[in-house]
Structures are given as structure tokens and as C-alpha cells.
Chimera marker file (.cmm) of the C-alpha trace (Angstrom):
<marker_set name="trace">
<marker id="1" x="68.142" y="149.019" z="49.241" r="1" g="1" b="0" radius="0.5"/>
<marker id="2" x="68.892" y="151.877" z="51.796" r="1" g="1" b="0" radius="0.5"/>
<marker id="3" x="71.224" y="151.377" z="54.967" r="1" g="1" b="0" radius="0.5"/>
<marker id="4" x="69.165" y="152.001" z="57.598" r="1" g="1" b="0" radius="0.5"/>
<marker id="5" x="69.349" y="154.469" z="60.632" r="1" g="1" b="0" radius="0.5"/>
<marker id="6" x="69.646" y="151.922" z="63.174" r="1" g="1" b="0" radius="0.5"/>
<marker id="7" x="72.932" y="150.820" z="61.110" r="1" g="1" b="0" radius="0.5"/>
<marker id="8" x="73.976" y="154.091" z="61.015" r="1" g="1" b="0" radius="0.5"/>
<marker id="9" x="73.400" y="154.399" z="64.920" r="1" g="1" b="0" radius="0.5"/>
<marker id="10" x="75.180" y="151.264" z="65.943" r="1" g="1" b="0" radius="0.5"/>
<marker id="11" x="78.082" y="151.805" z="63.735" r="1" g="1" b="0" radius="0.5"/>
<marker id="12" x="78.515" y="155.268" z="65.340" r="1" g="1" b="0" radius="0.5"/>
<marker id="13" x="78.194" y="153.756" z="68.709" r="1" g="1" b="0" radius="0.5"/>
<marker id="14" x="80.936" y="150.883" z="68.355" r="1" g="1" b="0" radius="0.5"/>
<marker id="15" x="83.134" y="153.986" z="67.641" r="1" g="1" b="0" radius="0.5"/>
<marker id="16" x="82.927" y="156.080" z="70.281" r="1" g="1" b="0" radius="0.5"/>
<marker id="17" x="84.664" y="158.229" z="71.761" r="1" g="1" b="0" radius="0.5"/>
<marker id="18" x="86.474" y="158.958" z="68.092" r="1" g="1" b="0" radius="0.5"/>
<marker id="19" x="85.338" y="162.505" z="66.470" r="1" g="1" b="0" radius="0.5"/>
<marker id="20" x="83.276" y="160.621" z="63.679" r="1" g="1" b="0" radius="0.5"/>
<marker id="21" x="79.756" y="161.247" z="62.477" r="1" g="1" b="0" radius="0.5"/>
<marker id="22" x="77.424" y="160.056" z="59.634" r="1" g="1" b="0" radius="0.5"/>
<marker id="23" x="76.421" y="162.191" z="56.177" r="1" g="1" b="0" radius="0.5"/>
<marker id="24" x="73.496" y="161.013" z="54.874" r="1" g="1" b="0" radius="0.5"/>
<marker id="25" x="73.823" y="160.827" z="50.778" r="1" g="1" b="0" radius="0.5"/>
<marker id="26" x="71.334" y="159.482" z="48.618" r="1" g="1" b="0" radius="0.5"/>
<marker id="27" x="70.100" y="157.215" z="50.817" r="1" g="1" b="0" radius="0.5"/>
<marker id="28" x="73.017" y="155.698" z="52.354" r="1" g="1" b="0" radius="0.5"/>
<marker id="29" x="75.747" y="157.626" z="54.309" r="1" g="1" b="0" radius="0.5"/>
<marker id="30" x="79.152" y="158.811" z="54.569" r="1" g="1" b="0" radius="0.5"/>
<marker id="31" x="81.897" y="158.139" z="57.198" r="1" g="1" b="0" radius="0.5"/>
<marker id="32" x="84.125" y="160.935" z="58.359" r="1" g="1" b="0" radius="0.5"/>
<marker id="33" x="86.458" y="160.701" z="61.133" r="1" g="1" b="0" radius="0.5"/>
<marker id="34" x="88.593" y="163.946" z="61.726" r="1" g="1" b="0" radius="0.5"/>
<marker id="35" x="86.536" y="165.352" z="59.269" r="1" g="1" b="0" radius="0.5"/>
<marker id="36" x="87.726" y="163.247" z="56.570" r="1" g="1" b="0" radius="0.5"/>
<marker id="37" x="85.804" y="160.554" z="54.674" r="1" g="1" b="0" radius="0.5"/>
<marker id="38" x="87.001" y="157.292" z="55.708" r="1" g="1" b="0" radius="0.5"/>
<marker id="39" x="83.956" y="154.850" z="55.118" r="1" g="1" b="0" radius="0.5"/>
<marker id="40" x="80.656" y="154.733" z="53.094" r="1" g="1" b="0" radius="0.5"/>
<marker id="41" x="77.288" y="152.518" z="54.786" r="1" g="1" b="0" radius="0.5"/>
<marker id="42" x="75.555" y="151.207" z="52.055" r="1" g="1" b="0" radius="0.5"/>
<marker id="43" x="73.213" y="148.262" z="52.111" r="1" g="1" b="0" radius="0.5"/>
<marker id="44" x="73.959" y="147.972" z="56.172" r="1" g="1" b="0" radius="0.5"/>
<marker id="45" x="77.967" y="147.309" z="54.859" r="1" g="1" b="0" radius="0.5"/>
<marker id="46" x="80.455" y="149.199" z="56.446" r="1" g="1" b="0" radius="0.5"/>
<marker id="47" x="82.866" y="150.013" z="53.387" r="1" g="1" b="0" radius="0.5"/>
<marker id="48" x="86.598" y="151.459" z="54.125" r="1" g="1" b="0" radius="0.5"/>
<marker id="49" x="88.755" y="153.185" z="51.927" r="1" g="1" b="0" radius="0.5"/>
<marker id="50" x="91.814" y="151.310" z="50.876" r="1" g="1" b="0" radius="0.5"/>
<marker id="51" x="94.743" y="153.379" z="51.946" r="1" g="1" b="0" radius="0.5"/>
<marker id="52" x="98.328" y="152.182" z="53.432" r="1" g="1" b="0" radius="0.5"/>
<marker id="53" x="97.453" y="150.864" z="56.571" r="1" g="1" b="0" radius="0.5"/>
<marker id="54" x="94.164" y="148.582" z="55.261" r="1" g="1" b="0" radius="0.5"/>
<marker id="55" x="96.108" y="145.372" z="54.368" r="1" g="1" b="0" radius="0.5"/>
<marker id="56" x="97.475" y="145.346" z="58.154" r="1" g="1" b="0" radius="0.5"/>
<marker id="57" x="93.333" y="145.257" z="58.522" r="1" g="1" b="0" radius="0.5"/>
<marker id="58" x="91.704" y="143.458" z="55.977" r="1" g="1" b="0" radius="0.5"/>
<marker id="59" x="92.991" y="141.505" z="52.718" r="1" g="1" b="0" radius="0.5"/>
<marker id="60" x="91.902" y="141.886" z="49.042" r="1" g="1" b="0" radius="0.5"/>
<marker id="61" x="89.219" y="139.263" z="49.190" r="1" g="1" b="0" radius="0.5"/>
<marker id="62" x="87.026" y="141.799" z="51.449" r="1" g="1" b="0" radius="0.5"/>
<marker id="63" x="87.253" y="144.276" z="48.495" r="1" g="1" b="0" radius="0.5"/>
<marker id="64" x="84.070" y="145.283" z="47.116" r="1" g="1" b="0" radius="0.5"/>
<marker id="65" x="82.384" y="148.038" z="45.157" r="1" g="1" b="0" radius="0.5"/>
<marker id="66" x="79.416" y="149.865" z="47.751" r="1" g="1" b="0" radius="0.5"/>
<marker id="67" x="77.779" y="150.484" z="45.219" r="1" g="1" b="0" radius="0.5"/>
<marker id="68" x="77.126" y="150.110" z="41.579" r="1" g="1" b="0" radius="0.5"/>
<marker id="69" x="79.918" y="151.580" z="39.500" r="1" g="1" b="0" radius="0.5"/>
<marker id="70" x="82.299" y="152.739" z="42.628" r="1" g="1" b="0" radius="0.5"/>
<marker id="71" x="86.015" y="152.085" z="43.228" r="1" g="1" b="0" radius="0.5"/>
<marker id="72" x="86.746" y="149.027" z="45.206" r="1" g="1" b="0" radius="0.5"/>
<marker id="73" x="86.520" y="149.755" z="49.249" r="1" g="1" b="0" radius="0.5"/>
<marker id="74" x="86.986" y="147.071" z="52.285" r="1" g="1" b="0" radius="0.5"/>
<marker id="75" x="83.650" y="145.527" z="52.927" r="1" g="1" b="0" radius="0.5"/>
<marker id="76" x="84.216" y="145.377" z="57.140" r="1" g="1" b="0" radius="0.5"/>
<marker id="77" x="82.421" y="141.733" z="57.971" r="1" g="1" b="0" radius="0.5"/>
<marker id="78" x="79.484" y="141.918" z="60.762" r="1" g="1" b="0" radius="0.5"/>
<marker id="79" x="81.396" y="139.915" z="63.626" r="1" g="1" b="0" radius="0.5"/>
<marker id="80" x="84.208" y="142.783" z="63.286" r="1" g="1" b="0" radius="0.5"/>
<marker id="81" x="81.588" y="145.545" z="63.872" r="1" g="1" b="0" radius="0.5"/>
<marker id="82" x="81.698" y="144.284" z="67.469" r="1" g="1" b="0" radius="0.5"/>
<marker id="83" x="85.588" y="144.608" z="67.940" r="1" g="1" b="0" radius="0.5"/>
<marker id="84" x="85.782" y="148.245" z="69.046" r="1" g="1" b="0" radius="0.5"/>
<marker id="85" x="89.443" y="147.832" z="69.748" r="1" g="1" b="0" radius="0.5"/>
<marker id="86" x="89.700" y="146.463" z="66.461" r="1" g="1" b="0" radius="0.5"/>
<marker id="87" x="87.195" y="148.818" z="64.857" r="1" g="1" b="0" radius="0.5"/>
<marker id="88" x="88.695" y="152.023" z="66.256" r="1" g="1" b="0" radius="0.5"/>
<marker id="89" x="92.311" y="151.560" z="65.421" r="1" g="1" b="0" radius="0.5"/>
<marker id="90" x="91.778" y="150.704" z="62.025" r="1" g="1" b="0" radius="0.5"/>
<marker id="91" x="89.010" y="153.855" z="60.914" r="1" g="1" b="0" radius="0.5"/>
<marker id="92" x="91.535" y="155.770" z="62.823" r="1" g="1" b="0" radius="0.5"/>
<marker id="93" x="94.712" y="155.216" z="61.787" r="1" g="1" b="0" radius="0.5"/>
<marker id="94" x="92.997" y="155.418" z="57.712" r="1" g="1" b="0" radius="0.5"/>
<marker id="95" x="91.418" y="158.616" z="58.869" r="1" g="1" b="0" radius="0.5"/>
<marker id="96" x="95.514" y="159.498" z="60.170" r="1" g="1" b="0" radius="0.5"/>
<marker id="97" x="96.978" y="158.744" z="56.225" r="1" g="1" b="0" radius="0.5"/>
<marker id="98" x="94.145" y="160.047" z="54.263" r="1" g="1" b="0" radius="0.5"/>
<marker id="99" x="94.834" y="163.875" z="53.181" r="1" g="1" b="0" radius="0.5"/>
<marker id="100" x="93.093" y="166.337" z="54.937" r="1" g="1" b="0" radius="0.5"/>
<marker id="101" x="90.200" y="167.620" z="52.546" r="1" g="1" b="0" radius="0.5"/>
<marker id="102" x="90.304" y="170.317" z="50.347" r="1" g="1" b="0" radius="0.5"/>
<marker id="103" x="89.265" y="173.935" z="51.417" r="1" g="1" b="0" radius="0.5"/>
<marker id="104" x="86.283" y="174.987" z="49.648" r="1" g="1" b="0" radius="0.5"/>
<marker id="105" x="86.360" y="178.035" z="47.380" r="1" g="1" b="0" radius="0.5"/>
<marker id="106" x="83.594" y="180.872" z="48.546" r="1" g="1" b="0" radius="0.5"/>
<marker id="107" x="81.480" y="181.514" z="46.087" r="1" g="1" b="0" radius="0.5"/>
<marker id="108" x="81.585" y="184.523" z="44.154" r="1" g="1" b="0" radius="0.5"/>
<marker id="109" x="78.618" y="186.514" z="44.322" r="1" g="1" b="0" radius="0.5"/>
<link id1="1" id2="2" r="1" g="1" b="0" radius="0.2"/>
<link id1="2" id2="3" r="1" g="1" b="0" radius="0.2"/>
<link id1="3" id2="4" r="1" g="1" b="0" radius="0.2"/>
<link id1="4" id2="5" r="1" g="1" b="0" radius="0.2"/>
<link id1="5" id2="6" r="1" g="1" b="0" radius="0.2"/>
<link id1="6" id2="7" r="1" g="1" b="0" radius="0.2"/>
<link id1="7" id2="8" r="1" g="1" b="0" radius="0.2"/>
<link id1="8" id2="9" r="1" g="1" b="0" radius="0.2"/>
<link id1="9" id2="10" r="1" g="1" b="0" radius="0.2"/>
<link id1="10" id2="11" r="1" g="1" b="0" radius="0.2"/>
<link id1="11" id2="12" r="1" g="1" b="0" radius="0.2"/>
<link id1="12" id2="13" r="1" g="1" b="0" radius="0.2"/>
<link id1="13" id2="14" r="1" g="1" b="0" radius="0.2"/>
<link id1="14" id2="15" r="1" g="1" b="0" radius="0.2"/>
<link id1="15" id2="16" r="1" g="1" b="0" radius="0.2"/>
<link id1="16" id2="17" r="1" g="1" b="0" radius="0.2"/>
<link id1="17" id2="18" r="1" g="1" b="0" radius="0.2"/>
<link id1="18" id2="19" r="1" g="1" b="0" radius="0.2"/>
<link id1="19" id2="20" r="1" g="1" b="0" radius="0.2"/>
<link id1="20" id2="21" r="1" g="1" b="0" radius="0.2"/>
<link id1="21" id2="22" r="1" g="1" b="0" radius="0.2"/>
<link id1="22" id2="23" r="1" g="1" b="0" radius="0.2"/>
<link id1="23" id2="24" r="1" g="1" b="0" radius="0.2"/>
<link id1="24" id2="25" r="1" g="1" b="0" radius="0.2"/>
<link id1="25" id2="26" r="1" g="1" b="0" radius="0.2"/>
<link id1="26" id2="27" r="1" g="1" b="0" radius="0.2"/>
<link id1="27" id2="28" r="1" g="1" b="0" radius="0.2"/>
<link id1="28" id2="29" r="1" g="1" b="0" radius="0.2"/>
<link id1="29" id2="30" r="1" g="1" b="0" radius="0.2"/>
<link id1="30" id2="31" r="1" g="1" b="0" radius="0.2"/>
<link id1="31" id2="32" r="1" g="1" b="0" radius="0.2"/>
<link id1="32" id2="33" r="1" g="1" b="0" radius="0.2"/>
<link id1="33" id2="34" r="1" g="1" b="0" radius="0.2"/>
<link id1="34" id2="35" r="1" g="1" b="0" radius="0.2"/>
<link id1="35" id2="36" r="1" g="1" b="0" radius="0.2"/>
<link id1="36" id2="37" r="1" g="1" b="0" radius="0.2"/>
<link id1="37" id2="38" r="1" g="1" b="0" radius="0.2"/>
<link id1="38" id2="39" r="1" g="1" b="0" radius="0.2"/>
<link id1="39" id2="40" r="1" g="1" b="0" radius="0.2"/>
<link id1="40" id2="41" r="1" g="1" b="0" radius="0.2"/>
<link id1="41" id2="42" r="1" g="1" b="0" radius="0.2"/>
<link id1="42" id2="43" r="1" g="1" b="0" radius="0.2"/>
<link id1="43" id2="44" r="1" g="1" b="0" radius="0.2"/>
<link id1="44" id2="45" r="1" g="1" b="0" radius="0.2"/>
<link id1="45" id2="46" r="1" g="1" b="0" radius="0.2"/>
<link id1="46" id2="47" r="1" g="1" b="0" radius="0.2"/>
<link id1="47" id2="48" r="1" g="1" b="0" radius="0.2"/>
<link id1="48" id2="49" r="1" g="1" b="0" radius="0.2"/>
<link id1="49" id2="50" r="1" g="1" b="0" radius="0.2"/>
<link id1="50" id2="51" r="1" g="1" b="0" radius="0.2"/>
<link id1="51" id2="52" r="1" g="1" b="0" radius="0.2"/>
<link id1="52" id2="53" r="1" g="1" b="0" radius="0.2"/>
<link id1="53" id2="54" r="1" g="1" b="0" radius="0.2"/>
<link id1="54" id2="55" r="1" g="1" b="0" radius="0.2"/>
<link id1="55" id2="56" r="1" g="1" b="0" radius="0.2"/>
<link id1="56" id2="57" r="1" g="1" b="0" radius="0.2"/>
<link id1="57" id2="58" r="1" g="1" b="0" radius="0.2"/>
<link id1="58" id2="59" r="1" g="1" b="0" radius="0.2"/>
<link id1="59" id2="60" r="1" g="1" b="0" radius="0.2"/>
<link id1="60" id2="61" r="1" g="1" b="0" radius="0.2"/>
<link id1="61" id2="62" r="1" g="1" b="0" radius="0.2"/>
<link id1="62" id2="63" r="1" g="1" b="0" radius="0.2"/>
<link id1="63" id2="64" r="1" g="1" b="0" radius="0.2"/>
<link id1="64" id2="65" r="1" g="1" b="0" radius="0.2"/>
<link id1="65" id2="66" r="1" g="1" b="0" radius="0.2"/>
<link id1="66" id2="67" r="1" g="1" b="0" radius="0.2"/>
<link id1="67" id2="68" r="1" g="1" b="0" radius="0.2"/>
<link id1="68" id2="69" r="1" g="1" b="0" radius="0.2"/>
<link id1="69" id2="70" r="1" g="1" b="0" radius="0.2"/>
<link id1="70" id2="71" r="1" g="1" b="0" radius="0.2"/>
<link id1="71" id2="72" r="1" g="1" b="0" radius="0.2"/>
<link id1="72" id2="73" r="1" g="1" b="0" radius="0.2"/>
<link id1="73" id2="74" r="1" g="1" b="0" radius="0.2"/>
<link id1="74" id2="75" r="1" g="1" b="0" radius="0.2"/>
<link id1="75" id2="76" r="1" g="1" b="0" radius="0.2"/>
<link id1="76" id2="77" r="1" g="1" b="0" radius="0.2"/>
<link id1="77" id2="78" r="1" g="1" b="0" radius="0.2"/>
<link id1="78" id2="79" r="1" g="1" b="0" radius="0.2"/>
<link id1="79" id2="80" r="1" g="1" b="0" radius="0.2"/>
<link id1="80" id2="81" r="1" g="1" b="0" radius="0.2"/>
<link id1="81" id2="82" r="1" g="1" b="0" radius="0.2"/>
<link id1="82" id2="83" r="1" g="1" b="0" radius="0.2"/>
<link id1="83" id2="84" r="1" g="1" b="0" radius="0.2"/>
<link id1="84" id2="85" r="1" g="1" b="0" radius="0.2"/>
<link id1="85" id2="86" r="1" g="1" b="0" radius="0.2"/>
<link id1="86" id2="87" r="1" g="1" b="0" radius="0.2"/>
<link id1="87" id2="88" r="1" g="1" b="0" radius="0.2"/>
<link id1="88" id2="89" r="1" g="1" b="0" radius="0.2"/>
<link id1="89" id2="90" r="1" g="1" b="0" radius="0.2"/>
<link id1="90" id2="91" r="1" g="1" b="0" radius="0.2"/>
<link id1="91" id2="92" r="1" g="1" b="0" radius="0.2"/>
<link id1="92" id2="93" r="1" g="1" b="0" radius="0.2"/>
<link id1="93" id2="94" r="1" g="1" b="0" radius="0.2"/>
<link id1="94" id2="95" r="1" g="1" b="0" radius="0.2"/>
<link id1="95" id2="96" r="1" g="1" b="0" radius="0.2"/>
<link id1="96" id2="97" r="1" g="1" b="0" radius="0.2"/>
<link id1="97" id2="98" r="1" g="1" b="0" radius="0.2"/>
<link id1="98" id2="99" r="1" g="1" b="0" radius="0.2"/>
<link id1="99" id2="100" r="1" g="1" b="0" radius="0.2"/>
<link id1="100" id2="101" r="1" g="1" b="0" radius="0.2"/>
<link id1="101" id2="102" r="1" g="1" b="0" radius="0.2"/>
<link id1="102" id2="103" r="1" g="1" b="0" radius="0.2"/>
<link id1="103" id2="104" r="1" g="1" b="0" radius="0.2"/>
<link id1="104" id2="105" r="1" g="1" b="0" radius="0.2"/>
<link id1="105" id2="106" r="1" g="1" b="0" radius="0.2"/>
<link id1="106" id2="107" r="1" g="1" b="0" radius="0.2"/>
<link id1="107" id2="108" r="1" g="1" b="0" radius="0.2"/>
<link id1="108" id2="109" r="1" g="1" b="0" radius="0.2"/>
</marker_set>
């Protein structure tokens, strides 16, 4: 099953104003805030990286795989989708530990 747009569209609402936007990959979509990935949507399931702010978030019990065969992320439960005080400080301050990502090599020609 495939998150769909209107997921996608509400999760990106309950953050604004924060500089994040959607990737869509194979059917379900990445989460970058600051330009870094932060969260995965699959199956309508916000999933957050674990990092060193999450357990001040969420504790182990919400860990999950997205999807079949990935590393464990924080599954974010519906009713907390709707605290956007909540919502923001924790995708931002994980965006704020995470390592900026690597610069991309041009390709030689």
C-alpha cells in the first residue's frame, strides 16, 4: 500500500512555516527539513529518524520498520499529527542534529 497525496499534503501543512517538502520514492515519500532527510511517509505513517533528541519525543515502543527490511524509525501516532507545536519542535530540532548531507560528486563526462 502507497501513502497517499492527501497524507503527504496534510503532513506538510501541520508543518508550516518550517523549510520542509516531500520526495516522492517508490511510491511513498521522503521528509526533508533543511534539506536533510528527517522522516519517511509510508503506508499514511509518519516515520522519524531516531537521533539524540527522539527519546525527549517518543519512546522505544513507537519504533518501527516503514517498511519491509528498513532500520527501525519513530512511527509518529495520528492524534500527534495535530500537535503542530509538538510536531514542529521535534522534526526540527532532529533536522538541527542530523549531519548536513553529503555534496554530490559531478559526474565526469
Amino acid at each position: 500500500m502507497s501513502t497517499s497525496r492527501e497524507t503527504v499534503a496534510h503532513v506538510l501543512g501541520q508543518l508550516e512555516p518550517l523549510d520542509v517538502r516531500a520526495r516522492a520514492m517508490f511510491g511513498e515519500y521522503g521528509l526533508y527539513c533543511d534539506e536533510k532527510m528527517v522522516a519517511l511517509i509510508c503506508d499514511d505513517t509518519v516515520f522519524v529518524k531516531p537521533s539524540g533528541v527522539s527519546d525527549a519525543y517518543l519512546d522505544a515502543v513507537s519504533l518501527a520498520p516503514p517498511y519491509p527490511g528498513a532500520k527501525d524509525h519513530l512511527a509518529i501516532p495520528q492524534e500527534r499529527l495535530d500537535d503542530t507545536d509538538w510536531l514542529h519542535e521535534f522534526i526540527q530540532r532532529t533536522a538541527d542534529v542530523l549531519p548536513a548531507p553529503k555534496k554530490k560528486k559531478p559526474k565526469a563526462r
